[in-house]
C-alpha positions as CSV (number, residue, x, y, z in Angstrom):
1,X,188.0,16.0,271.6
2,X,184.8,17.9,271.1
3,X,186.7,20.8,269.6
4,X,189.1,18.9,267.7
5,X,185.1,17.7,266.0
6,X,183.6,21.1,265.3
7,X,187.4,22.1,263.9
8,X,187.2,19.3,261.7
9,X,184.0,20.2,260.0
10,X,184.5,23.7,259.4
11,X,187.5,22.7,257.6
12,X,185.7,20.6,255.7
13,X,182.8,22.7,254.9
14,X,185.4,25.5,253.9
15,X,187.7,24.1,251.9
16,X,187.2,19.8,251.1
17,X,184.5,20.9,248.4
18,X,186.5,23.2,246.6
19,X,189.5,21.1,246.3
20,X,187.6,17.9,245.7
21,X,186.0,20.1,242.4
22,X,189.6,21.2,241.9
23,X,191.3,17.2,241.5
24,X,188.6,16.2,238.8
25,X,190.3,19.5,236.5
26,X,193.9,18.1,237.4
27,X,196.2,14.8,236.3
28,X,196.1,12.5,239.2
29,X,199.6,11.7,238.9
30,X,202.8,12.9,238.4
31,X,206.9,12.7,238.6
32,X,207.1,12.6,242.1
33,X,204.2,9.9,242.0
34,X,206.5,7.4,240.1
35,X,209.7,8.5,241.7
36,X,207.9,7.6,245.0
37,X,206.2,4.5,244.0
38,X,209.2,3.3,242.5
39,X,210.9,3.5,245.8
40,X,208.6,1.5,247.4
41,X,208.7,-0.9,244.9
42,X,204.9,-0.6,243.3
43,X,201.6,-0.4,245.3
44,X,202.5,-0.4,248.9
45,X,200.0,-3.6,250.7
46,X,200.3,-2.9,254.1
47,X,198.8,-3.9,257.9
48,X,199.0,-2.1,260.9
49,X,199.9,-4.3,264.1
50,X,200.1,-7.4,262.8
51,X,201.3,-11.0,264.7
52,X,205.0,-12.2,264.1
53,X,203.3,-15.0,262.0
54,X,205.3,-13.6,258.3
55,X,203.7,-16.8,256.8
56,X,200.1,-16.1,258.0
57,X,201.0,-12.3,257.1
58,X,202.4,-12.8,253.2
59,X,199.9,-15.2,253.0
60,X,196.7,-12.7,252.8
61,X,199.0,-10.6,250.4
62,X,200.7,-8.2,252.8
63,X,203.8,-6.9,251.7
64,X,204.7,-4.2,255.0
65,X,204.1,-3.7,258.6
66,X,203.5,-0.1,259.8
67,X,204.9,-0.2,263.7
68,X,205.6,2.5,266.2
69,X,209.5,3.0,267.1
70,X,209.8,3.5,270.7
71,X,211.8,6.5,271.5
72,X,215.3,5.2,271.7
73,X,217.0,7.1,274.4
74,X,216.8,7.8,278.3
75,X,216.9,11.0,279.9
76,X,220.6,10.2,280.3
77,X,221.4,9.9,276.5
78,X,221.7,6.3,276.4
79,X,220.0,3.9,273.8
80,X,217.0,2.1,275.7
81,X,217.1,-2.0,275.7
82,X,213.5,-1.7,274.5
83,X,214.3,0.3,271.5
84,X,217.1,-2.3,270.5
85,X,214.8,-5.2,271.6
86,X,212.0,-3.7,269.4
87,X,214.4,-3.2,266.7
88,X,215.6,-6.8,266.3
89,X,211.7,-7.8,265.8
90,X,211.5,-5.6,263.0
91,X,214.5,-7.4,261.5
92,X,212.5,-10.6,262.0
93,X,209.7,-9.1,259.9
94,X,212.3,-8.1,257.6
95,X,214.0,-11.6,257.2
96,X,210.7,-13.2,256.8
97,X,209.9,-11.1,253.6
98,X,207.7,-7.9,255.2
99,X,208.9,-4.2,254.6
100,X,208.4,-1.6,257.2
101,X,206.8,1.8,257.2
102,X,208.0,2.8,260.8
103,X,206.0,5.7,262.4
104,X,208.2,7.9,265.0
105,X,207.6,8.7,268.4
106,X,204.9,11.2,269.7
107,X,205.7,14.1,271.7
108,X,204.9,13.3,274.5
109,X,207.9,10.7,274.4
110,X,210.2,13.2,273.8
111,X,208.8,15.2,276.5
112,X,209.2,12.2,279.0
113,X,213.1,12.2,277.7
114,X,213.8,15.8,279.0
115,X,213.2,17.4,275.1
116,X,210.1,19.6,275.0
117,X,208.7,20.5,271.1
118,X,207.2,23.5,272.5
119,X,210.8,24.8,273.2
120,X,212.7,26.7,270.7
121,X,216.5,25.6,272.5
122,X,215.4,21.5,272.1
123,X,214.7,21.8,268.2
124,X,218.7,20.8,267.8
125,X,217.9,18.0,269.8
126,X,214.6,17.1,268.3
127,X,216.5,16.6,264.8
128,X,219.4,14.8,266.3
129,X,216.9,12.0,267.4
130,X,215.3,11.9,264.0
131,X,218.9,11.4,262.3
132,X,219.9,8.7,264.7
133,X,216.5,6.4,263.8
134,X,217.1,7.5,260.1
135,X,220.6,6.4,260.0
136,X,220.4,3.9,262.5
137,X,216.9,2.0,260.8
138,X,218.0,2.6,257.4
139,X,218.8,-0.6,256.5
140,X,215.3,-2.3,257.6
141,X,213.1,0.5,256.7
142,X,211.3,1.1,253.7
143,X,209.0,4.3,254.8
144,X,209.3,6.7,257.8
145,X,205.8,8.4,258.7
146,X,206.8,11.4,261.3
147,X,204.4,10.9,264.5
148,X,200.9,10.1,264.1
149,X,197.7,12.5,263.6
150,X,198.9,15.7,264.8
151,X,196.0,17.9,265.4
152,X,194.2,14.5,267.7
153,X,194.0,15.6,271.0
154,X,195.4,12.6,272.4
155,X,198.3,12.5,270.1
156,X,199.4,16.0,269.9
157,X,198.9,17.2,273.5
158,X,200.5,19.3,275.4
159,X,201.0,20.9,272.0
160,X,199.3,23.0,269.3
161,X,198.4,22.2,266.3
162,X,201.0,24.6,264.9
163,X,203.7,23.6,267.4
164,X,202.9,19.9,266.2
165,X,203.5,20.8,262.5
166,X,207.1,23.0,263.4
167,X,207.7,19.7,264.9
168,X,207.0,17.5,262.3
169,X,208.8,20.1,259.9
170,X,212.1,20.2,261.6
171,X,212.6,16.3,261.1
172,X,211.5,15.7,257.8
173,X,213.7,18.5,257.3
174,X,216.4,17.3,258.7
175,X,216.1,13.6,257.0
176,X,214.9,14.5,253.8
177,X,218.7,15.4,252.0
178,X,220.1,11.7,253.7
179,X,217.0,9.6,253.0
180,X,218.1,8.2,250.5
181,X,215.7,5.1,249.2
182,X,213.2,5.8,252.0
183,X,210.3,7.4,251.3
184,X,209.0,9.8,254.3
185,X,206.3,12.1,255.3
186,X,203.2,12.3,257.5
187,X,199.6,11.5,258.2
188,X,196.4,13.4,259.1
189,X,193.8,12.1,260.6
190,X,190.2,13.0,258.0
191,X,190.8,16.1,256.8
192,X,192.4,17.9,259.1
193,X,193.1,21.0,257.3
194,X,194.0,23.1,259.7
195,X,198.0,20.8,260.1
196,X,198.2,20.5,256.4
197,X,198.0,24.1,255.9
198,X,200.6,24.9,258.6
199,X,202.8,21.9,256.7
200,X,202.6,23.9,253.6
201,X,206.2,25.3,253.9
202,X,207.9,21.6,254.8
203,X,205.8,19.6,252.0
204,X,209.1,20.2,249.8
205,X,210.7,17.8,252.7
206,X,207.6,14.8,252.3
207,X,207.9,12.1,249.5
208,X,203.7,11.6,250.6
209,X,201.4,13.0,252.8
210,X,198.9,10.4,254.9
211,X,195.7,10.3,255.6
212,X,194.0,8.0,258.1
213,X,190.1,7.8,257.3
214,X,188.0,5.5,258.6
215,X,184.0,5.6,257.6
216,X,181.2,3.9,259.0
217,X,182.9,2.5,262.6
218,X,182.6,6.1,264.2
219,X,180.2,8.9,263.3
220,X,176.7,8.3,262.4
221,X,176.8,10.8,259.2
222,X,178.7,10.5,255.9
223,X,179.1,6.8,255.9
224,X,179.4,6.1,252.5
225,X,182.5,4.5,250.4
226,X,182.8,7.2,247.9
227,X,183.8,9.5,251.2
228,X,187.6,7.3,250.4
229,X,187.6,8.2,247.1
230,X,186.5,12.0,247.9
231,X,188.8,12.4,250.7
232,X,191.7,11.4,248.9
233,X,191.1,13.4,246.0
234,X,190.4,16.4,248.4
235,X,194.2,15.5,250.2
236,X,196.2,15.5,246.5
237,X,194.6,18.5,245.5
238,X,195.3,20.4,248.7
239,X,198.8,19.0,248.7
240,X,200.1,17.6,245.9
241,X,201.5,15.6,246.8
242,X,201.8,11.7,246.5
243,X,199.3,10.6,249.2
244,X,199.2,7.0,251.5
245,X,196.1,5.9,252.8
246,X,198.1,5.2,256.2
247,X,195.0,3.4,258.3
248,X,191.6,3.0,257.4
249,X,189.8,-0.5,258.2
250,X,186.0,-2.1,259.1
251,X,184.8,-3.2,262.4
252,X,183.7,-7.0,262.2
253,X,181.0,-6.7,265.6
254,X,179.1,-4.3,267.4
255,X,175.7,-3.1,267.0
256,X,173.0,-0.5,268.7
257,X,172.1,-0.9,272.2
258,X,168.4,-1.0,273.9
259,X,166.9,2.0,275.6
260,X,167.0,-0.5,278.4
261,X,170.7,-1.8,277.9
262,X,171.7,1.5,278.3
263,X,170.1,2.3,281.1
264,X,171.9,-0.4,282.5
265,X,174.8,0.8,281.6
266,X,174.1,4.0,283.2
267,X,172.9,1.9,286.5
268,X,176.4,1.2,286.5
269,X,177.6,4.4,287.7
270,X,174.5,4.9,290.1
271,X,172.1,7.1,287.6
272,X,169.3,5.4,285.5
273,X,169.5,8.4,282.7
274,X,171.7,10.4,281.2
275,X,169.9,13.8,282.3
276,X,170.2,12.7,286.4
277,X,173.9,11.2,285.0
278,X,174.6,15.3,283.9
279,X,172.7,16.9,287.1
280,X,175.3,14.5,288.9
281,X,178.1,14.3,287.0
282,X,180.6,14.3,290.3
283,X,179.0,11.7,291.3
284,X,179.0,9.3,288.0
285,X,183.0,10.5,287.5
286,X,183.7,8.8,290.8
287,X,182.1,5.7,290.1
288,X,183.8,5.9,286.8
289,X,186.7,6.3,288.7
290,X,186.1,3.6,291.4
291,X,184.9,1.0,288.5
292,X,187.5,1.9,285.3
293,X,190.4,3.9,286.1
294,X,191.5,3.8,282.9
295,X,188.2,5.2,280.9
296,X,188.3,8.2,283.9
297,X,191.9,9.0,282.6
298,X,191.1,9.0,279.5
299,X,187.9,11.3,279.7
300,X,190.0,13.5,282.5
301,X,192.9,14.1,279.6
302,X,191.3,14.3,276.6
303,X,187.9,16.4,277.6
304,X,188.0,19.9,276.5
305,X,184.5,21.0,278.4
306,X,182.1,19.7,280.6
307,X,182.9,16.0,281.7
308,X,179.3,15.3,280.9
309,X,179.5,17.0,277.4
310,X,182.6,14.5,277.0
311,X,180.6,11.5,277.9
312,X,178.0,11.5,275.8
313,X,179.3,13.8,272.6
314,X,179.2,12.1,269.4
315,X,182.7,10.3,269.8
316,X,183.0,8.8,273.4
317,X,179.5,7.8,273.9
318,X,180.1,4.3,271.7
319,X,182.7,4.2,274.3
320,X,180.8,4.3,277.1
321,X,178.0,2.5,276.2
322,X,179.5,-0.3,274.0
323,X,177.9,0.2,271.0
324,X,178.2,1.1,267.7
325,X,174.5,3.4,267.0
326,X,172.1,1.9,264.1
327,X,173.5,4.6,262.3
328,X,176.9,4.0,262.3
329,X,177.5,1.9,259.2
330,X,177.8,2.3,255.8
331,X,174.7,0.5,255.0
332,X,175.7,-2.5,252.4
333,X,178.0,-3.3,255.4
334,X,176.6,-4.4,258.3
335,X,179.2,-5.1,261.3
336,X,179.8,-8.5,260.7
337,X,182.4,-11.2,259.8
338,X,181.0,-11.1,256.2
339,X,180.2,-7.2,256.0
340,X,183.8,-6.5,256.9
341,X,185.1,-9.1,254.3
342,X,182.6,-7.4,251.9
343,X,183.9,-3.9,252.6
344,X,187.7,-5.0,251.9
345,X,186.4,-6.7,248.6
346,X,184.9,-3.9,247.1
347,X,187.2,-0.8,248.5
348,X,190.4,-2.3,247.1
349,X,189.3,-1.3,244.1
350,X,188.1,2.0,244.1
351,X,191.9,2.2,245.7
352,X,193.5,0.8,242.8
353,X,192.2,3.5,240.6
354,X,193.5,6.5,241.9
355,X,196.7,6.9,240.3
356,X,198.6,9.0,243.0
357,X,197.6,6.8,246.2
358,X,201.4,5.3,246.7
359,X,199.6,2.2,248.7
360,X,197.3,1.8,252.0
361,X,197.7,0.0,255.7
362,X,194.8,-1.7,256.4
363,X,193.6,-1.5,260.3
364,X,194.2,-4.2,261.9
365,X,195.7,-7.3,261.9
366,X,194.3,-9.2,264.7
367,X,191.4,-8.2,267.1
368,X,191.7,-7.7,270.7
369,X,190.6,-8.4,274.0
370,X,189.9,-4.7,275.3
371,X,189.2,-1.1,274.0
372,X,192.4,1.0,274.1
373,X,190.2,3.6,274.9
374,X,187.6,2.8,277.4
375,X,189.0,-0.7,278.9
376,X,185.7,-2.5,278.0
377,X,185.8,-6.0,276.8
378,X,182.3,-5.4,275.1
379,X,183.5,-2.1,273.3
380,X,183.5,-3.0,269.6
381,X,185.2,0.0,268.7
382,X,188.9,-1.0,269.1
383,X,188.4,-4.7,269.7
384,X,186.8,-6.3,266.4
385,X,189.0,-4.7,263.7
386,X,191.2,-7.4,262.7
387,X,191.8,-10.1,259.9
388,X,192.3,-12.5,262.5
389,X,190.9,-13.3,265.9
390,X,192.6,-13.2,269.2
391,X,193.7,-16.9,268.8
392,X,195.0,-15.6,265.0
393,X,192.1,-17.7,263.0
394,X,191.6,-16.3,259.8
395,X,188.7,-14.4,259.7
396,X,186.3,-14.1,256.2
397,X,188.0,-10.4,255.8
398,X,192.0,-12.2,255.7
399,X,190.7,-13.8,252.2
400,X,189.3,-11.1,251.0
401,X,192.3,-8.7,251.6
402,X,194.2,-11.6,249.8
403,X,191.8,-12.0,247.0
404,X,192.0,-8.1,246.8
405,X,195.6,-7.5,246.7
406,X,196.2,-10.5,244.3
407,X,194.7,-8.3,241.3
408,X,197.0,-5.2,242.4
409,X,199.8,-5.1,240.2
């Protein structure tokens, strides 16, 4: 993960501040904008992971769900009773009024199937799995996004980023002549400039191009709400391409721990500092281990260097410690009930006036019990992001997605 950082800020440093120069010279719409947006019927209002509450959903203004198709076959050929049983929910969400923007499966699905990307003999295959969902989905889909963040360690590996976007390629390729009404394309996550360059030659197959960014809930530098406005320009420049903002959200909780909470923390694991935690890293990786199996998997498959470089680099130290760092906030936003509502209030806006943003998924629908990443109950990271708690209460931010999408024509 640490090298996926540093790659993502020389990108940025080389190329965002041209092409953000570049989209104040240029129109920012065109054609294709209005051929895509009048596929998706006007300004697409979506959620990501929502409850199968349609009333509670259409009620805050949401007009599509953005799921995650399971990969439909076994190794054998046959269609999984998951994928059929996940596929007559989305008709659910269909009958009760909510259009779907379905995101296909990772590689690392198809590799579990028998069909590695990384060989040239399974590409045949590869596109025969992205016609079945095509043809088979076409008739409750609105949107098809192919995979999810390329270029993310945790997404894209076993694969390179190049491999990732020949992968991509080869699908939307395959789709694009028999799409018909569906729009389809893919996402980034930031800038990523490295997978949208190596997308160049299949950008004639996307009706958009994605971009997930989220400010304020993870780095302690560039939190500001212009960064949306820049990073989007930056994207239909490079591209031009129609563009979805395909996640981006506000954590509602968290805040900066205590010297002394986090030695705690570290107390944990048998060390009272993180220098004695790095001089005995073995040591603090079994405990890890011993205490939360799944944060030691997740640090044993995602760290590029040193496990202690890992722990306590800029992205999974929030993780470990449960915190988000004083500085981690765009600062008319604190992480609260209200400062997410607040956020949602005034970003919808700013949206609204870029004319080639097709629409934007909002991140998430309901909060949840545990980090995805670290396991922690107390993370805030991935546990306070929704509209709704747990139990599905509205919380302040559900009203003011509503109150925001109610002035989007």
């Amino acid at each position: 993960m640490e090298a996926f950082i540093k790659d993502q800020i020389k990108a940025t440093l080389r190329y965002v501040p041209y092409h953000i120069a570049a989209s104040y010279c240029k129109k920012l719409t065109s054609p294709e904008v209005d051929a895509s947006r009048r596929k998706a019927g006007g300004f697409i209002k979506g959620i990501c992971h929502p409850t199968d509450d349609c009333a509670q959903i259409r009620g805050a203004g949401i007009e599509w769900n953005r799921p995650d198709i399971p990969f439909p076959f076994d190794k054998e050929g046959k269609v999984k009773q998951n994928y059929l049983d996940w596929k007559a929910r989305m008709q659910r969400y269909r009958d009760g009024g909510i259009r779907l923007f379905a995101v296909t499966p990772y590689p690392r699905e198809f590799i579990e199937a028998g069909i590695d990307p990384r060989l040239p003999e399974n590409e045949a295959r590869i596109r025969e799995v992205a016609m079945f969902l095509l043809d088979d989905l076409k008739e409750i889909v609105g949107g098809i996004q192919v995979t999810n963040e390329m270029g993310v360690p945790r997404f894209t590996l076993p694969l390179t980023t190049a491999e990732a976007a020949r992968f991509i390629g080869i699908q939307l390729a395959a789709m694009y002549p028999h799409r018909g009404n569906i729009i389809i394309g893919y996402n980034s996550a930031g800038p990523q400039t490295d997978l949208h360059l190596k997308m160049r030659a299949w950008h004639k197959y996307c009706d958009y191009v994605g971009m997930d960014i989220y400010i304020g809930c993870f780095a302690p530098i560039g939190n500001w709400l212009v960064i949306f406005d820049l990073m989007l320009r930056y994207l239909w420049s490079l591209t031009g391409k129609p563009i979805i903002l395909c996640e981006f959200g506000y954590i509602s909780g968290g805040a900066p721990k205590t010297p002394e909470e986090k030695s705690a923390v570290l107390q944990r694991y048998g060390v009272k500092t993180e220098a004695e935690a790095r001089e005995k890293i073995d040591q603090v990786m079994d405990a890890i281990h011993e205490k939360n199996p799944k944060m030691w998997n997740y640090i044993t498959h995602n760290a590029s260097g040193g496990y202690a470089d890992f722990l306590f680099q800029l992205d999974f130290c929030n993780h470990f410690y449960s915190e988000l760092p004083k500085r981690t906030v765009i600062k008319k936003y604190p992480h609260t009930a209200q400062g997410q509502a607040d956020f949602y209030r005034d970003i919808f806006p700013r949206l609204q006036n870029l004319p080639f943003l097709l629409g934007a998924f909002v991140y998430c629908y309901a909060d949840s019990d545990k980090c995805y990443v670290c396991d922690q109950d107390d993370c805030p990271t991935e546990t306070r992001w929704g509209l709704v708690t747990m139990d599905h209460k509205e919380k302040p931010s559900y009203y003011a997605v509503r109150d925001a999408l109610e002035k989007i024509q």
